[in-house]
C-alpha angles and dihedrals in degrees: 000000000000113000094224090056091046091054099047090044103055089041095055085050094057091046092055089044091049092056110037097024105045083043093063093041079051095051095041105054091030101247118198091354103150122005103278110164131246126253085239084060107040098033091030094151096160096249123050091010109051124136115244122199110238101257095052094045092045089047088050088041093049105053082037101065091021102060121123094329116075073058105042093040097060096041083048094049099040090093080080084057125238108296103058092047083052108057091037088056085049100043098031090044101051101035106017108026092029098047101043096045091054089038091060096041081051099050092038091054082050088049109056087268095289134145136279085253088062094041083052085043095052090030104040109007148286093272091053084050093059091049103048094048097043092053090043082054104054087045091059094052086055095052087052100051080047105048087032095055081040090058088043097055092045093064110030129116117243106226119193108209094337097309120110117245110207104183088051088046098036086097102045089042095051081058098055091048101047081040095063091037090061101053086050089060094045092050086047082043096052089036098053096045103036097039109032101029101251126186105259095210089050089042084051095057099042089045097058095044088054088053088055085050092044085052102037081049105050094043087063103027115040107143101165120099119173133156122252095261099051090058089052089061089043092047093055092055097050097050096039078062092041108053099051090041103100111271096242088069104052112000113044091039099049098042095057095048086044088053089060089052083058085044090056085042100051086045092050094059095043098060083045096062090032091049098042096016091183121190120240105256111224092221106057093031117031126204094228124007142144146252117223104230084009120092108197088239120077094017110055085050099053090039100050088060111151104019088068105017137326134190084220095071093053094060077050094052099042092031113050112349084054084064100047101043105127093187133014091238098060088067091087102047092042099044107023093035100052098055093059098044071058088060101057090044077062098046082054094052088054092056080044097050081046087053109037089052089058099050096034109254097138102133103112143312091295090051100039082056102031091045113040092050103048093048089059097051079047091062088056104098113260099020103077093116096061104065096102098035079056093047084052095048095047088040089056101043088053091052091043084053101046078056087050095055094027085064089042093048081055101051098046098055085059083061104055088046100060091036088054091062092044131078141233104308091359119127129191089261094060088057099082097157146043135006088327086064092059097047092051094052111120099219086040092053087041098051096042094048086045096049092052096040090044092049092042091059099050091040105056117293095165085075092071100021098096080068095067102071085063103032089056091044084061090052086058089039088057101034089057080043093049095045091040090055092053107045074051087061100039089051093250125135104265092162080113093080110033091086096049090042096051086044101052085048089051087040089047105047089041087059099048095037088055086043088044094062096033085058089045088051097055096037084056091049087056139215085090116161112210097278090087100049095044089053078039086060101032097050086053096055094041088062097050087049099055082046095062106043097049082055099055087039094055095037090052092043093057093048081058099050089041086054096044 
């Protein structure tokens, strides 16, 4: 299969799935019928509600969901070949990741804005409610220690018996550099067009050719070397400020510049596959082809993640992007939309996994990307001498998005914190007394998130992090469950999500079960450290959970039918 026909054809897929498919989702659930306004608009307190115009939210929702994942899913999953990865980013993408990402920005404006804990509160019950959100809860801070420890490693210095080498640390600290510069030019950015009433379109230029000089600057100058550590404990500042600033100086602003530098990204490797179009070589890449230990179900369908759905997008969608939505009918384009555009950033990273086994470039996710791309657009004529100023570039656009979803994650699990102490239709701001008081405190709910996914990184997360792939396919499982749930209340179709929802159960409990008796297996061998036992005891719990909400979401979708 040639790369170039593999691309045009799964992106002519996605269109088609965007427009007749989002038009039916639209007509089905009635959105933007009337002229309801937004969260951003009703609840608009300057910091967490503030309307943000489409470009700039799709720009924040974008980095946001994209990430490291639509890259690091596809690499994982390539040991099933290229075939199967393919049709689940095309299928998952348009009728399971899609759908649920625009569902739960859909449920969360008709909310207040509120998350999909409070949709399962007003919609289940109040128990399902404390489940949902404490385990939401316990996988952001995960998210947090691990992109945390990724940004981190990113950055650091490698010293050699306590002596700097600066050769071994120039790259790392180029990223840093070009990293903090960065976040000076977003908070300008916020400040100037949200203060002082700049043109957007101006703003935007300027603020583009200040990222080139960010990055032309921080390739030659980097003087900052600092140990690992020492950037965890930088890191946790900066995101502890920066998840109770408003979201118009630092967020939004960065986001959206953040999303050009995607959009670079996703040009880049387009002119790459147009340019070199290789053919997969059969060899290197298989159309089919197995895992020893690893069926291909459950595992292709808790790896790919974020190129075909991930839980993670819905507590986006309903935690930050809900908040922001200047218009209903952005909703499509921003949420629906953006899932696919995910897709084909995965279907890119597939043409680059064919080529970069075939020049060499294995060594990790970054490499496997970075590489395979820029060698193609090497092999363009005329642009053989940019293949490491390309590499750079990519290499530096995957460490500036790990930072994007590393300050969301953060955020949103301020958000959970706070949601779990309050009741049905209370916000932070009703709990004027007491202890509540205390654990709905914004600065409260950010330091101690920060604090335990902080210590959790520099204390080991690897050990739990096998868990993540399922425990972020449950979140999807129970976001389509929780939507669905409600359209069934409000008297809406929501046959659209009852498949999906039934598969990533299925998908979910198949994978912890299959963790739960790998971990058994080597705590009974003996000599386990307490990695084992905690995925032991999480996977456990993950299971019961799932249990337990299927059970109130069916039981409160057959009242509603009885009643009907």
């Amino acid at each position: 299969m040639n790369t170039l026909l593999l691309l045009v054809i799964c992106v002519a897929v996605l269109a088609c799935g965007y427009i007749f498919y989002g038009r039916w989702l639209c007509k089905q659930w009635g959105v933007g019928e009337g002229n309801n306004p937004t969260p951003a608009h009703e609840l608009e307190d300057g910091v967490d509600y503030v309307p943000a115009k489409a470009p700039v939210l799709m720009g924040h929702h974008f980095s946001s969901i994209a990430g490291a994942g639509p890259i690091t899913g596809p690499i994982g999953a390539a040991i099933f070949g290229w075939v199967p990865v393919t049709l689940w980013i095309l299928i998952g993408g348009i009728f399971f990741g899609g759908v649920h990402d625009f569902g739960a920005l859909y449920a969360s404006i008709r909310h207040k804005g509120q998350s999909i804990g409070e949709i399962i509160n007003a919609n289940m019950s109040k128990r399902a409610k404390k489940l949902f959100v404490t385990f939401s809860y316990l996988t952001l801070i995960l998210v947090v220690a691990a992109f945390a420890s990724i940004v981190a490693g990113t950055f650091k210095a490698t010293f050699k018996d306590g002596v700097l080498d600066v050769a071994a640390s120039s790259a790392n600290a180029s990223v840093a550099m070009v990293s903090l510069m960065f976040i000076v030019v977003a908070i300008i950015f916020g400040f100037a067009v949200y203060r002082r009433g700049a043109s957007m379109l101006v703003s935007t230029i300027l603020g583009v050719a200040a990222i080139v000089a960010c990055m032309a600057i921080g390739m030659n100058w980097h003087p900052i070397y600092l140990s690992g550590t020492t950037w965890m404990i930088i890191i946790g500042i900066y995101i502890t400020i920066a998840s109770v600033t408003p979201v118009w100086i630092l967020l939004q602003p960065r986001d959206y510049l953040s999303s050009f530098l995607l959009y670079a990204m996703l040009f880049v490797a387009f002119v790459g596959v147009v340019g070199a179009h290789p053919n997969i070589d059969p060899a290197s890449f298989p159309t089919f082809a197995s895992a020893p230990g690893k069926p291909i179900f459950p595992i292709l369908f808790t790896t790919v993640a974020c190129g075909a759905i991930s839980g993670f997008h819905s507590l986006v969608s309903s935690g930050t992007t809900s908040k922001q939505l200047d218009k209903e009918k952005d909703a499509k384009p921003i949420a629906y939309g953006g899932m696919l555009l995910e897709c084909v950033l995965a279907v890119l990273t597939l043409c680059a996994i064919a080529y970069a086994r075939q020049t060499g470039h294995t060594k990790g996710a970054t490499d496997i990307f970075a590489g395979g791309i820029s060698a193609m657009c090497a092999k363009i004529p005329g642009c053989a001498g940019l293949e490491n100023i390309l590499y750079t570039l990519l290499v530096l656009t995957y460490s500036a998005f790990c930072l994007t979803s590393l300050d969301t994650a953060t955020r949103l699990a301020r958000f959970m914190f706070q949601e779990f102490w309050l009741e049905p239709g209370q916000t932070a701001k009703d709990i004027n007394s007491g202890w509540k008081k205390v654990m709905v405190n914004p600065v409260f709910a950010t330091v101690l998130t920060v604090v335990l996914g902080i210590a959790l990184g520099l204390t080991g997360w690897q050990k739990i992090w096998g868990l993540f792939g399922a425990s972020n396919q449950l979140l999807a499982g129970i976001g389509l469950l929780a939507v669905a749930t409600w359209l069934g209340n409000i008297g809406k179709n929501n046959k659209m999500f009852l498949l999906p929802m039934a598969f990533m159960v299925v998908v979910t409990i198949s994978s912890l079960t299959i963790t739960l008796i790998g971990q058994v297996k080597i705590i009974a061998s003996g000599g386990a450290d307490w990695g084992p036992y905690a995925q032991v005891i999480l996977a456990a719990f993950m299971i019961v959970l799932s249990v337990i909400l299927v059970i109130e979401g069916v039981t409160t979708l057959a009242k509603k039918k009885a009643n009907a």
